[in-house]
N, CA, C and O atoms as a Tripos MOL2 file, in Angstrom:
@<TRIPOS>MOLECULE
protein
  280   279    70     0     0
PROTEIN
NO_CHARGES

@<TRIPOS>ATOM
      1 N         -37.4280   38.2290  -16.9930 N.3       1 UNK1
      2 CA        -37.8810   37.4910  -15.8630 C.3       1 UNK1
      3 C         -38.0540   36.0360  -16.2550 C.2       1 UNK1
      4 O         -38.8970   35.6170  -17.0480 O.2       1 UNK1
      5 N         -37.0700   35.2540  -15.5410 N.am      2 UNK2
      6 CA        -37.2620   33.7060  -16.2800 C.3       2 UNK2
      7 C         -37.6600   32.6490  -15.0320 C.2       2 UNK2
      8 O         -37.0740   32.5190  -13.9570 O.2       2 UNK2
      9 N         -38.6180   32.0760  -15.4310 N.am      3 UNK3
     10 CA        -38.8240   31.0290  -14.5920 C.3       3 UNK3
     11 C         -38.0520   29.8810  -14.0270 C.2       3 UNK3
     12 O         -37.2660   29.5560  -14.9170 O.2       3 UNK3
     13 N         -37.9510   29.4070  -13.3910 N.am      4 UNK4
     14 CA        -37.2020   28.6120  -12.0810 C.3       4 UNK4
     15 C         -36.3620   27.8580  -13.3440 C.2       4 UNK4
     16 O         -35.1970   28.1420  -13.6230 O.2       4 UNK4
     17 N         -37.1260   26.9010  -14.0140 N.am      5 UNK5
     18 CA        -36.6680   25.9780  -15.0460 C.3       5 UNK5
     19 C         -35.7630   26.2910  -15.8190 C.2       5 UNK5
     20 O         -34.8160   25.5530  -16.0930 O.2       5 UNK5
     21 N         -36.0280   27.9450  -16.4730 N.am      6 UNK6
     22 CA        -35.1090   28.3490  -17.3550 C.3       6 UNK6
     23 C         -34.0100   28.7300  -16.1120 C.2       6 UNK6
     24 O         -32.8790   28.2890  -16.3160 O.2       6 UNK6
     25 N         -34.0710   28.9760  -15.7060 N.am      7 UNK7
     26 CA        -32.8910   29.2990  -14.2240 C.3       7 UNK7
     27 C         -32.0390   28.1830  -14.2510 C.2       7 UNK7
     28 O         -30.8720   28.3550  -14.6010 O.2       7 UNK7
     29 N         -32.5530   26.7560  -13.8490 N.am      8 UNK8
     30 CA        -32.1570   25.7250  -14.0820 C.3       8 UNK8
     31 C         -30.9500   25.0960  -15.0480 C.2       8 UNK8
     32 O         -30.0640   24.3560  -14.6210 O.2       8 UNK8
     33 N         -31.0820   25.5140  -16.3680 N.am      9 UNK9
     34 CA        -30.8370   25.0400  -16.9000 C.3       9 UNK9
     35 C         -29.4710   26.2540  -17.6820 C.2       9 UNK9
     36 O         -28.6440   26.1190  -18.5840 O.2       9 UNK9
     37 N         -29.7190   26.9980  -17.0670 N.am     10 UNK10
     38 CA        -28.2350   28.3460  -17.1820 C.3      10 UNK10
     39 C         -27.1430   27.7180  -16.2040 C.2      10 UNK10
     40 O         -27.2810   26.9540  -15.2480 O.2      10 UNK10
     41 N         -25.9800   28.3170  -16.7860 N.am     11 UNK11
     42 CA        -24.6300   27.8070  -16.0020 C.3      11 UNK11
     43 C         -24.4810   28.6260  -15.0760 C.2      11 UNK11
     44 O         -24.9760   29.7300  -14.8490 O.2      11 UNK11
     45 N         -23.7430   27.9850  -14.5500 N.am     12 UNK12
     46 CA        -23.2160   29.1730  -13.2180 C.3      12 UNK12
     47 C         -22.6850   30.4070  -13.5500 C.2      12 UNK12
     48 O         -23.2340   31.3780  -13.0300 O.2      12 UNK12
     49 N         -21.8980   30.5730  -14.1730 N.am     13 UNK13
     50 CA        -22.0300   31.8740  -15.0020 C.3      13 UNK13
     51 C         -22.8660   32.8880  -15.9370 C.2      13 UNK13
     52 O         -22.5770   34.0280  -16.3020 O.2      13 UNK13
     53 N         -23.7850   32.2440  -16.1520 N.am     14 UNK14
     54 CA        -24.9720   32.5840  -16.9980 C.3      14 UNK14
     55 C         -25.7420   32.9370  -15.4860 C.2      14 UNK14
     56 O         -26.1970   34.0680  -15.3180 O.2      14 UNK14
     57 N         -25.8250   32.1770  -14.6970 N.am     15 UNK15
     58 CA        -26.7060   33.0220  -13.4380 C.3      15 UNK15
     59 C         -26.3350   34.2210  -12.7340 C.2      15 UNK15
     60 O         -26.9770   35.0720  -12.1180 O.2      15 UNK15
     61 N         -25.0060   34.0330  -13.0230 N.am     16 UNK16
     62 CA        -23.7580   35.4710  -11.9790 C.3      16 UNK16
     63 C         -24.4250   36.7460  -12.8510 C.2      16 UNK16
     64 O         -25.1130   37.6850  -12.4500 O.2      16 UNK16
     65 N         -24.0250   36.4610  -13.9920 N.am     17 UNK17
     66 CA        -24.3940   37.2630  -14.7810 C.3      17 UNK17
     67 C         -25.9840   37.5470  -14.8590 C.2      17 UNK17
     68 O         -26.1520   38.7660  -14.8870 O.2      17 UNK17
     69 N         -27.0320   36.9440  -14.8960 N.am     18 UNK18
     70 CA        -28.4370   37.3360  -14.5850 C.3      18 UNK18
     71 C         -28.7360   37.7710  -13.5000 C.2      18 UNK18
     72 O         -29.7120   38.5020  -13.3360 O.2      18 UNK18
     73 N         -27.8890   37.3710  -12.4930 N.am     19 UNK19
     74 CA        -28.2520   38.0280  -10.9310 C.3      19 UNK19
     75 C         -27.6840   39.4890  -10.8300 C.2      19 UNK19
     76 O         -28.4720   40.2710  -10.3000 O.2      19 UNK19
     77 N         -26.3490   40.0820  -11.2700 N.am     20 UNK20
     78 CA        -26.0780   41.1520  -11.7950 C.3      20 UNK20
     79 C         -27.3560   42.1590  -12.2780 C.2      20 UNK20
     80 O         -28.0660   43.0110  -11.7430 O.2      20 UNK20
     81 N         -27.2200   41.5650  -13.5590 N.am     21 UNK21
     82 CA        -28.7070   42.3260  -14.2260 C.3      21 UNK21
     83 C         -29.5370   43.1400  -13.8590 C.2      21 UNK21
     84 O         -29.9390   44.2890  -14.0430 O.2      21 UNK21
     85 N         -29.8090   41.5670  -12.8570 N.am     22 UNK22
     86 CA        -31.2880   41.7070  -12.4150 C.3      22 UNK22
     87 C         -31.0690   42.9140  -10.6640 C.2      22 UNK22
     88 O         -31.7200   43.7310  -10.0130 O.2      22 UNK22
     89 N         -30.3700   42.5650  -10.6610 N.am     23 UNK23
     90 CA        -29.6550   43.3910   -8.9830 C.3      23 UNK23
     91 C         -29.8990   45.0770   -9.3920 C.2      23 UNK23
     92 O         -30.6710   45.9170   -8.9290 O.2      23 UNK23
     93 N         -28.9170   45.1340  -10.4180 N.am     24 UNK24
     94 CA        -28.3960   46.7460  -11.4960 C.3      24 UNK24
     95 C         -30.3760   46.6180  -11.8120 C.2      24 UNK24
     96 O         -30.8860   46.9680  -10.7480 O.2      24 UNK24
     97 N         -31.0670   46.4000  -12.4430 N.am     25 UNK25
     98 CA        -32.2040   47.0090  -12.8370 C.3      25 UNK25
     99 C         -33.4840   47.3570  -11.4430 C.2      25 UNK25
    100 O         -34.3230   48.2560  -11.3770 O.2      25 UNK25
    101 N         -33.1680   46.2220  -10.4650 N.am     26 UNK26
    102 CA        -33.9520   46.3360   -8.9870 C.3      26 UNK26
    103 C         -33.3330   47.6630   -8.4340 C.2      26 UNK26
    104 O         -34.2470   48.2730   -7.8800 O.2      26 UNK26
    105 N         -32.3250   48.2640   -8.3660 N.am     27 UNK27
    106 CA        -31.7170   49.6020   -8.3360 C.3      27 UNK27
    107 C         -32.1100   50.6900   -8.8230 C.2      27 UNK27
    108 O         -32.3270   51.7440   -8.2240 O.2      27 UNK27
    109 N         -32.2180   50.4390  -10.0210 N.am     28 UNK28
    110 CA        -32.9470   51.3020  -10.9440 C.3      28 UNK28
    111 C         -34.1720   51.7160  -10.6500 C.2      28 UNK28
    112 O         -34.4120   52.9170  -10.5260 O.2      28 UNK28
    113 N         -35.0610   50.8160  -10.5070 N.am     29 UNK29
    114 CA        -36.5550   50.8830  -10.0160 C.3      29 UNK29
    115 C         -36.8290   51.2690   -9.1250 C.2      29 UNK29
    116 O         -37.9110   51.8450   -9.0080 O.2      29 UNK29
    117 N         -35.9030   51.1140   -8.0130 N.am     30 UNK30
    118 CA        -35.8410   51.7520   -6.4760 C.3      30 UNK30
    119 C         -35.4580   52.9060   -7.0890 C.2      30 UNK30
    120 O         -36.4640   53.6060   -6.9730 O.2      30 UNK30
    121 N         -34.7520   53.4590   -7.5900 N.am     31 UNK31
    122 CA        -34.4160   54.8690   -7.1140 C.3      31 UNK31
    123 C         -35.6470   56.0240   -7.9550 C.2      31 UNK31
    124 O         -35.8440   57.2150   -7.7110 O.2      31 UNK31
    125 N         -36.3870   55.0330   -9.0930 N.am     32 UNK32
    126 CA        -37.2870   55.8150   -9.7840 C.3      32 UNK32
    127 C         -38.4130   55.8630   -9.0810 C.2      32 UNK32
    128 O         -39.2720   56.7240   -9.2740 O.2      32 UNK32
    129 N         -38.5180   54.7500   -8.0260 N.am     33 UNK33
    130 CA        -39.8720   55.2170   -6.9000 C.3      33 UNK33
    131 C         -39.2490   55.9370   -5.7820 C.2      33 UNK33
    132 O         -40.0900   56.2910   -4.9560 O.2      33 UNK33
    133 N         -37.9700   56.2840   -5.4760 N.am     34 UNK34
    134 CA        -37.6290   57.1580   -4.4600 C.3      34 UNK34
    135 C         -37.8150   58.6430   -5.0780 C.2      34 UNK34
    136 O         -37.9220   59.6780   -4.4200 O.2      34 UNK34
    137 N         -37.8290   58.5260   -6.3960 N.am     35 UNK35
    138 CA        -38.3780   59.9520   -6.9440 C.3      35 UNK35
    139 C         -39.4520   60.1860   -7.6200 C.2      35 UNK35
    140 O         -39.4870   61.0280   -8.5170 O.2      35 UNK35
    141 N         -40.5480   59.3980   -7.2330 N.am     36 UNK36
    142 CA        -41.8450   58.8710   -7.2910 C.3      36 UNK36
    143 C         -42.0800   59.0370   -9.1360 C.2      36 UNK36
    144 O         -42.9430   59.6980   -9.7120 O.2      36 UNK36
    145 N         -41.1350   58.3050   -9.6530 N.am     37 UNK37
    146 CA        -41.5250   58.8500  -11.5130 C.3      37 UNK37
    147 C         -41.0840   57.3570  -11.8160 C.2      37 UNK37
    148 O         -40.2340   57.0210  -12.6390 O.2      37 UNK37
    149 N         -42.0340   56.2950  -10.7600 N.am     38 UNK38
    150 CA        -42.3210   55.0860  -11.2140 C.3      38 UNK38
    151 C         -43.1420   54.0590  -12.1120 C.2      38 UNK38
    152 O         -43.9490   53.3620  -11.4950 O.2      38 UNK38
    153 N         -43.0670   53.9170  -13.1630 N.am     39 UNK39
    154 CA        -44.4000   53.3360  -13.8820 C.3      39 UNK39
    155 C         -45.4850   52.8480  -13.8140 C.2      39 UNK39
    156 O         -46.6760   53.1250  -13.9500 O.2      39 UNK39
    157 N         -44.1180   51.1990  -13.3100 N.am     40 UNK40
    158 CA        -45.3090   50.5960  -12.4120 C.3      40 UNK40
    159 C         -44.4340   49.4860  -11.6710 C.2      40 UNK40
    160 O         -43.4510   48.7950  -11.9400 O.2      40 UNK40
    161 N         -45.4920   49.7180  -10.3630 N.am     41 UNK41
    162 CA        -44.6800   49.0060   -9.3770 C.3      41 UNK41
    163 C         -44.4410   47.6980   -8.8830 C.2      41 UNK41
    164 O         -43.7150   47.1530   -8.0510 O.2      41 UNK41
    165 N         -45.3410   47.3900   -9.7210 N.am     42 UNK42
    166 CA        -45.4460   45.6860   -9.5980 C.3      42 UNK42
    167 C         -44.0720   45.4050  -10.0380 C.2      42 UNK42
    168 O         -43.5280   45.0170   -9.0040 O.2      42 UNK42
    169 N         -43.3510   45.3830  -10.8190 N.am     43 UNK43
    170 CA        -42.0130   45.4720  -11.5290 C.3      43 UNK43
    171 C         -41.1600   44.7300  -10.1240 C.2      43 UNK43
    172 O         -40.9260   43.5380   -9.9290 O.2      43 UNK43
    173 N         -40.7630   46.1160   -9.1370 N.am     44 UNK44
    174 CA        -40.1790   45.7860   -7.9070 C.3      44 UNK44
    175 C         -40.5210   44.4770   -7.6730 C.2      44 UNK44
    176 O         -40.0360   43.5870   -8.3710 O.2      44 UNK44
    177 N         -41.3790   44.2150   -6.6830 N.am     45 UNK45
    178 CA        -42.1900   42.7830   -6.7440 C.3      45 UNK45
    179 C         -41.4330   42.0020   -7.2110 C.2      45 UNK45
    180 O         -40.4860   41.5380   -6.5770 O.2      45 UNK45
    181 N         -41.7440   41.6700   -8.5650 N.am     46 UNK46
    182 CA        -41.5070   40.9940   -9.4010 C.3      46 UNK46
    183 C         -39.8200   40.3600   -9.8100 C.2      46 UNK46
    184 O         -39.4940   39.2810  -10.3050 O.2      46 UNK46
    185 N         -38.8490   41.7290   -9.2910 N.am     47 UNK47
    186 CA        -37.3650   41.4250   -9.7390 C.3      47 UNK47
    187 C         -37.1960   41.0790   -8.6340 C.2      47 UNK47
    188 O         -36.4790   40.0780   -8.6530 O.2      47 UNK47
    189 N         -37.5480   41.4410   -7.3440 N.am     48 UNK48
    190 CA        -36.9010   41.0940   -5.8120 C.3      48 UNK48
    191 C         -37.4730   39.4610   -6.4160 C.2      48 UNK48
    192 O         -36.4080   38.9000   -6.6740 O.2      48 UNK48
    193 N         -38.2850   38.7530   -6.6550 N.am     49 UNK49
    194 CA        -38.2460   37.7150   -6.5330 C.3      49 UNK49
    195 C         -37.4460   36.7250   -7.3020 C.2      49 UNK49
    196 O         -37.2140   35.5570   -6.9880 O.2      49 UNK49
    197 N         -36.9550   37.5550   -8.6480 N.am     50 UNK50
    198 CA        -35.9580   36.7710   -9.6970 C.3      50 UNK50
    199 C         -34.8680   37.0910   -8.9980 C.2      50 UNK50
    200 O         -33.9310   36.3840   -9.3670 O.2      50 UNK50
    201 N         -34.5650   37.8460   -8.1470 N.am     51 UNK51
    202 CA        -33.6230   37.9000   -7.3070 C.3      51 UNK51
    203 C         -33.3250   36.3860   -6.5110 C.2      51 UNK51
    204 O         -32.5390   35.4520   -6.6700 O.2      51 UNK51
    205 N         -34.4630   36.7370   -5.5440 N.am     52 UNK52
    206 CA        -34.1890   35.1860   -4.8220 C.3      52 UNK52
    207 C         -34.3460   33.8790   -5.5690 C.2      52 UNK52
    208 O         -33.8320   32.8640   -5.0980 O.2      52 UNK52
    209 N         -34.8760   33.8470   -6.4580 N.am     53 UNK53
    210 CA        -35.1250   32.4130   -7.2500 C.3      53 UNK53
    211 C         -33.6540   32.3400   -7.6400 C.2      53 UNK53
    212 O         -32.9970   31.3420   -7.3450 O.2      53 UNK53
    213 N         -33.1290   33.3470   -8.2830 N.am     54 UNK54
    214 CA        -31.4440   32.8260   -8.5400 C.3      54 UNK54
    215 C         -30.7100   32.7360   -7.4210 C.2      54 UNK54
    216 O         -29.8310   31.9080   -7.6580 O.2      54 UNK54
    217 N         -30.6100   33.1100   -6.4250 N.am     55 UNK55
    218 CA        -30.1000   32.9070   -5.3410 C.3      55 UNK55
    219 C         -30.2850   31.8690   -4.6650 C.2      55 UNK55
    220 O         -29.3330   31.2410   -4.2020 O.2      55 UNK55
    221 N         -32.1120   31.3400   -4.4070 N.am     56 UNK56
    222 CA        -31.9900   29.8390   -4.5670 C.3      56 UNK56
    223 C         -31.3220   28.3280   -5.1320 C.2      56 UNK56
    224 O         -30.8040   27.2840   -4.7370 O.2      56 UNK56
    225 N         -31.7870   29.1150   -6.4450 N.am     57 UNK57
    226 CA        -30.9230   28.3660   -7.1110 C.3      57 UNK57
    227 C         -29.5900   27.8330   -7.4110 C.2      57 UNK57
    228 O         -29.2670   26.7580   -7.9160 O.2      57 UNK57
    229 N         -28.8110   28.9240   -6.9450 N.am     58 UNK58
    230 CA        -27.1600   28.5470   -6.2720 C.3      58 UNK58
    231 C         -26.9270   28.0430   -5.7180 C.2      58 UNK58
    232 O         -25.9520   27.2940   -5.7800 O.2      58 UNK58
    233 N         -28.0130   28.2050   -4.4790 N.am     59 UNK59
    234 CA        -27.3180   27.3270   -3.2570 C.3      59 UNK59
    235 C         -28.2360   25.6150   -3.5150 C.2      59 UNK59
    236 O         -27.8930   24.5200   -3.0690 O.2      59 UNK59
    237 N         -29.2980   25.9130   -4.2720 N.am     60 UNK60
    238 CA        -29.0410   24.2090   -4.3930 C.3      60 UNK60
    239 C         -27.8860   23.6980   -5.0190 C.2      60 UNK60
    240 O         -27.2600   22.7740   -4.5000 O.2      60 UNK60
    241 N         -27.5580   24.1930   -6.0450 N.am     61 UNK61
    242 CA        -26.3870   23.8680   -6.5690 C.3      61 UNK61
    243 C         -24.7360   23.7920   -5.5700 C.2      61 UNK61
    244 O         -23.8540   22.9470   -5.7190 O.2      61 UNK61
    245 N         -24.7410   24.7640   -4.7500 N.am     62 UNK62
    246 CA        -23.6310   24.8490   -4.1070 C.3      62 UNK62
    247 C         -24.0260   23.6760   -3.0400 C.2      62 UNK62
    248 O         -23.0490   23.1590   -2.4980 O.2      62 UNK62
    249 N         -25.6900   23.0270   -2.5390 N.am     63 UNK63
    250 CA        -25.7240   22.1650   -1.6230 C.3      63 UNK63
    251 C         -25.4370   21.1780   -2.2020 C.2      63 UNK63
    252 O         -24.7140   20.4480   -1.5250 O.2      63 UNK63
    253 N         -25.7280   20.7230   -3.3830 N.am     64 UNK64
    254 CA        -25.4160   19.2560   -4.3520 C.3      64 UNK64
    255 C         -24.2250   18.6590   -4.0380 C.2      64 UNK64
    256 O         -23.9280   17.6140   -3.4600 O.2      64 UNK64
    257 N         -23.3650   19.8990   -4.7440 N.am     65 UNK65
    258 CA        -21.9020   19.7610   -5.2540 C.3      65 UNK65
    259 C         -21.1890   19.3100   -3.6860 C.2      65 UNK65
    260 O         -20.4230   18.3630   -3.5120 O.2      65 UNK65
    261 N         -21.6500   20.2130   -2.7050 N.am     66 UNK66
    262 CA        -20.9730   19.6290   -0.8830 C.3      66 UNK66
    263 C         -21.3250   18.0360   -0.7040 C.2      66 UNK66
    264 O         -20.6040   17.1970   -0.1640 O.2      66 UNK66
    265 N         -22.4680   17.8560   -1.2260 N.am     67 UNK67
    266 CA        -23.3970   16.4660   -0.9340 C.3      67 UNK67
    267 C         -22.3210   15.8580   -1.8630 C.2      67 UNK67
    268 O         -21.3970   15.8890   -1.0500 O.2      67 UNK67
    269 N         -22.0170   15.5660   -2.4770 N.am     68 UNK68
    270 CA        -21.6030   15.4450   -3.7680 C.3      68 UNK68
    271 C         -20.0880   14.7360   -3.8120 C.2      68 UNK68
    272 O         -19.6220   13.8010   -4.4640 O.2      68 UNK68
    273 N         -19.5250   15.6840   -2.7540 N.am     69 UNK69
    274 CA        -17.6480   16.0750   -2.2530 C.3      69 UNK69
    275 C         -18.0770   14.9200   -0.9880 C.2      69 UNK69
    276 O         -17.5140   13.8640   -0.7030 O.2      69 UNK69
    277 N         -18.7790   15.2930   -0.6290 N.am     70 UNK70
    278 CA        -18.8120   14.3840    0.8130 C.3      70 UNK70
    279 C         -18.7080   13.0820    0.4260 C.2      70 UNK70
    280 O         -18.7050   12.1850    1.2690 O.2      70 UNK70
@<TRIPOS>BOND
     1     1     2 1
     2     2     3 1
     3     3     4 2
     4     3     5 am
     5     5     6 1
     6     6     7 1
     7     7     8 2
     8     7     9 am
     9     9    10 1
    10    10    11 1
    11    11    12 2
    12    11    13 am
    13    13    14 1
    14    14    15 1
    15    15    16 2
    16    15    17 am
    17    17    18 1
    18    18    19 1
    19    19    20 2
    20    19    21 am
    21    21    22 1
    22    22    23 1
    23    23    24 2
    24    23    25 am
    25    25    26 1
    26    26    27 1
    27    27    28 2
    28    27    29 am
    29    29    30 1
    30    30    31 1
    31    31    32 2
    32    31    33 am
    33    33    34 1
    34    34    35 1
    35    35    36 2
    36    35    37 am
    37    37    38 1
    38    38    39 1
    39    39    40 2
    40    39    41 am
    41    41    42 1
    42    42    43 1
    43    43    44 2
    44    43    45 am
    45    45    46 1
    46    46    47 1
    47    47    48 2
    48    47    49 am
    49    49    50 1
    50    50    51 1
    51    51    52 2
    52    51    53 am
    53    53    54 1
    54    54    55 1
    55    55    56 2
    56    55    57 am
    57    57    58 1
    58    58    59 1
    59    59    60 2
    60    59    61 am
    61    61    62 1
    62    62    63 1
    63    63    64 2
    64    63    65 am
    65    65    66 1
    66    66    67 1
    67    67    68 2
    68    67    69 am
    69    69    70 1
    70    70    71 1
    71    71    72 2
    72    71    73 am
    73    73    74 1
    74    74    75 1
    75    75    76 2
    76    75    77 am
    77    77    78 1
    78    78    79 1
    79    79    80 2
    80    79    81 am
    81    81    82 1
    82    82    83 1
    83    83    84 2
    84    83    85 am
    85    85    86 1
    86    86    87 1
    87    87    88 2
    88    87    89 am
    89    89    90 1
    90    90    91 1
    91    91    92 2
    92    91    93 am
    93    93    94 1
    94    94    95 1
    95    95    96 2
    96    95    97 am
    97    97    98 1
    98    98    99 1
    99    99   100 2
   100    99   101 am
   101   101   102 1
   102   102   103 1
   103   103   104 2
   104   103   105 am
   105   105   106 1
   106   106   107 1
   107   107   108 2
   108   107   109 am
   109   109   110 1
   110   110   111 1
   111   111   112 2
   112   111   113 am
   113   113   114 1
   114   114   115 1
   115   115   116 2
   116   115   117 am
   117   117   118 1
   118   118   119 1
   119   119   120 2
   120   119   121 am
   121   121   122 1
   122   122   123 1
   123   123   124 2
   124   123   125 am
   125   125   126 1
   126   126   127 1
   127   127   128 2
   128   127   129 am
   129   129   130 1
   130   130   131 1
   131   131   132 2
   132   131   133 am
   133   133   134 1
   134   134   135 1
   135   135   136 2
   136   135   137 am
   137   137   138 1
   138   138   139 1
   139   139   140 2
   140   139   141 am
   141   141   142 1
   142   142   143 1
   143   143   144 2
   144   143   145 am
   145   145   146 1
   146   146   147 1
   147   147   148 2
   148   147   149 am
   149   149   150 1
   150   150   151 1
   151   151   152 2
   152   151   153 am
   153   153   154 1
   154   154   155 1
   155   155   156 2
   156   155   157 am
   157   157   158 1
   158   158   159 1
   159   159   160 2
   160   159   161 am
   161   161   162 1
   162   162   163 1
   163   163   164 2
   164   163   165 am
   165   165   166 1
   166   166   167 1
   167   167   168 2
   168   167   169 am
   169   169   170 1
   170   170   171 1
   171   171   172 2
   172   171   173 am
   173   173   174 1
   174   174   175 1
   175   175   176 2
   176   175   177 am
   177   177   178 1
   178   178   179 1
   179   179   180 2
   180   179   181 am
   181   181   182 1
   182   182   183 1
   183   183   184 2
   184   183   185 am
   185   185   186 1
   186   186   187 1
   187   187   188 2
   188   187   189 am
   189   189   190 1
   190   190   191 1
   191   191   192 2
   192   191   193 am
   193   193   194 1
   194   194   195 1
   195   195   196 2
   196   195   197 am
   197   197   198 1
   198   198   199 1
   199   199   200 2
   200   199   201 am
   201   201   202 1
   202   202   203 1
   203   203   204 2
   204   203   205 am
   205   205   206 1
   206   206   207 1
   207   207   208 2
   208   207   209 am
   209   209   210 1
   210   210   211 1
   211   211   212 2
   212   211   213 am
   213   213   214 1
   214   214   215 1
   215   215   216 2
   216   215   217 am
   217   217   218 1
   218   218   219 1
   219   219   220 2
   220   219   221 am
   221   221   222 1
   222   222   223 1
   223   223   224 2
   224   223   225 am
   225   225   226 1
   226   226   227 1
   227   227   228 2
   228   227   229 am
   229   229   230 1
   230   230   231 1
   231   231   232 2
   232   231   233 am
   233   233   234 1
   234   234   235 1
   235   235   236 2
   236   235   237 am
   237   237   238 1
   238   238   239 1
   239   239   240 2
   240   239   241 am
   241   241   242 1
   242   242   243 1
   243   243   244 2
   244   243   245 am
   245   245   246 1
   246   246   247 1
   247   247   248 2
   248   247   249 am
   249   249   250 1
   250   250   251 1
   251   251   252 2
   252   251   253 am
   253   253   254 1
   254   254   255 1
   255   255   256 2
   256   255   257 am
   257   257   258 1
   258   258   259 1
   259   259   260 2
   260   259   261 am
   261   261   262 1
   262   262   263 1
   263   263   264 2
   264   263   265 am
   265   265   266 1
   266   266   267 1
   267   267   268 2
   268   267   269 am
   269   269   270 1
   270   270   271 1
   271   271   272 2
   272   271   273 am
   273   273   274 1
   274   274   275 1
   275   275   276 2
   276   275   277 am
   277   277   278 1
   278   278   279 1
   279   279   280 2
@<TRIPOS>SUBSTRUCTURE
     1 UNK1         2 RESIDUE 1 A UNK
     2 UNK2         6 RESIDUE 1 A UNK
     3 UNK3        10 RESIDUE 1 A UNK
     4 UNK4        14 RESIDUE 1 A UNK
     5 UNK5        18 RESIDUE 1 A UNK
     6 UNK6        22 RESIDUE 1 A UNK
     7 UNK7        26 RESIDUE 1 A UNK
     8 UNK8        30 RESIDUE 1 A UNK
     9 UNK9        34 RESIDUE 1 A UNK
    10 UNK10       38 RESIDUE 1 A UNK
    11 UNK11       42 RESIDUE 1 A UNK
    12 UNK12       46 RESIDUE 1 A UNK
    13 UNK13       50 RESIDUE 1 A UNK
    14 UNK14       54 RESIDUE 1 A UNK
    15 UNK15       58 RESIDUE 1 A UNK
    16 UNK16       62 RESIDUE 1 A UNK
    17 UNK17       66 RESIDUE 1 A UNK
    18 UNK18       70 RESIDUE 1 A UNK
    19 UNK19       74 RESIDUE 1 A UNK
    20 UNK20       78 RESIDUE 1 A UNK
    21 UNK21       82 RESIDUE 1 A UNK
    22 UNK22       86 RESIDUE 1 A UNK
    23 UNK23       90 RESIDUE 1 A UNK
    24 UNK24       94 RESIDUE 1 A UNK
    25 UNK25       98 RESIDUE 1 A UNK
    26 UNK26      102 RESIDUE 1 A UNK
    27 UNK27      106 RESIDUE 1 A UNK
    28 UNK28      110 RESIDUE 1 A UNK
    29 UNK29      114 RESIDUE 1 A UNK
    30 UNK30      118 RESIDUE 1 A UNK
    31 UNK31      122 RESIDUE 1 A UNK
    32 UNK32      126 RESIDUE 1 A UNK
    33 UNK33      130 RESIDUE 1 A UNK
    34 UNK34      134 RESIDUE 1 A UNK
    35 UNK35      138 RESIDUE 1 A UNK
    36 UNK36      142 RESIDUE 1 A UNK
    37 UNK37      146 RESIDUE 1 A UNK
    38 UNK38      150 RESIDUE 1 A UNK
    39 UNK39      154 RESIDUE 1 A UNK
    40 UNK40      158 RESIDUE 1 A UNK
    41 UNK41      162 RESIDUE 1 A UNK
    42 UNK42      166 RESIDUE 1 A UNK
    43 UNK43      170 RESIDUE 1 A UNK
    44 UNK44      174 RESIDUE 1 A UNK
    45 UNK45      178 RESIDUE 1 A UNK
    46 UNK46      182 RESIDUE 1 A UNK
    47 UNK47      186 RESIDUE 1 A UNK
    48 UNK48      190 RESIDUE 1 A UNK
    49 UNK49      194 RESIDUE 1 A UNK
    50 UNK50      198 RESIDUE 1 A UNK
    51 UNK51      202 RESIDUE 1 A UNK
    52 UNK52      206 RESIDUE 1 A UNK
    53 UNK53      210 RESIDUE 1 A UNK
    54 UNK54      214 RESIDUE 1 A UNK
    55 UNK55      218 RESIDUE 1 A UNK
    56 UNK56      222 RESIDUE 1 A UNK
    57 UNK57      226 RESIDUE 1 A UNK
    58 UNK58      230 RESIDUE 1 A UNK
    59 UNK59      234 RESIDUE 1 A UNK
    60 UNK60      238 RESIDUE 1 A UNK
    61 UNK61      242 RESIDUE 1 A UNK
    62 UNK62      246 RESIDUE 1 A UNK
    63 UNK63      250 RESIDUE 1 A UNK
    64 UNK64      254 RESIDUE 1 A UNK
    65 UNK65      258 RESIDUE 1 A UNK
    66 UNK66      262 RESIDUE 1 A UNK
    67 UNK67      266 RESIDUE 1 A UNK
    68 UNK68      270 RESIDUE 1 A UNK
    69 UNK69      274 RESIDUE 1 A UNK
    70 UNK70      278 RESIDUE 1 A UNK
């Protein structure tokens, strides 16, 4: 779980690849609380949001680069 900054400072490929990861292990966790032999659940929480922080983080990048072209 990496904070915004360290997000930042990964390539665009280094994020494809962490958003992967992180997608494949939020899967995981879902299906171990759909068969209630979850640890702990804060976890969920926690990846749905490294979820969107990288996903944020793209599209500033994908808004720059338009700003950028323009």
């Amino acid at each position: 779980m990496a904070t915004a900054s360290e997000l930042r400072e990964m390539s665009v490929e280094e994020l494809g690849h962490q958003l992967n990861s992180t997608r494949q292990e939020l899967f995981r966790l879902r299906f171990q609380a759909s068969t209630e032999k979850l640890e702990a659940p804060s976890n969920l929480k926690k990846l749905r949001r490294d979820v969107a922080r990288i996903l944020t983080i793209r599209h500033e990048r994908e808004r720059s680069e338009a700003v950028a072209a323009a």
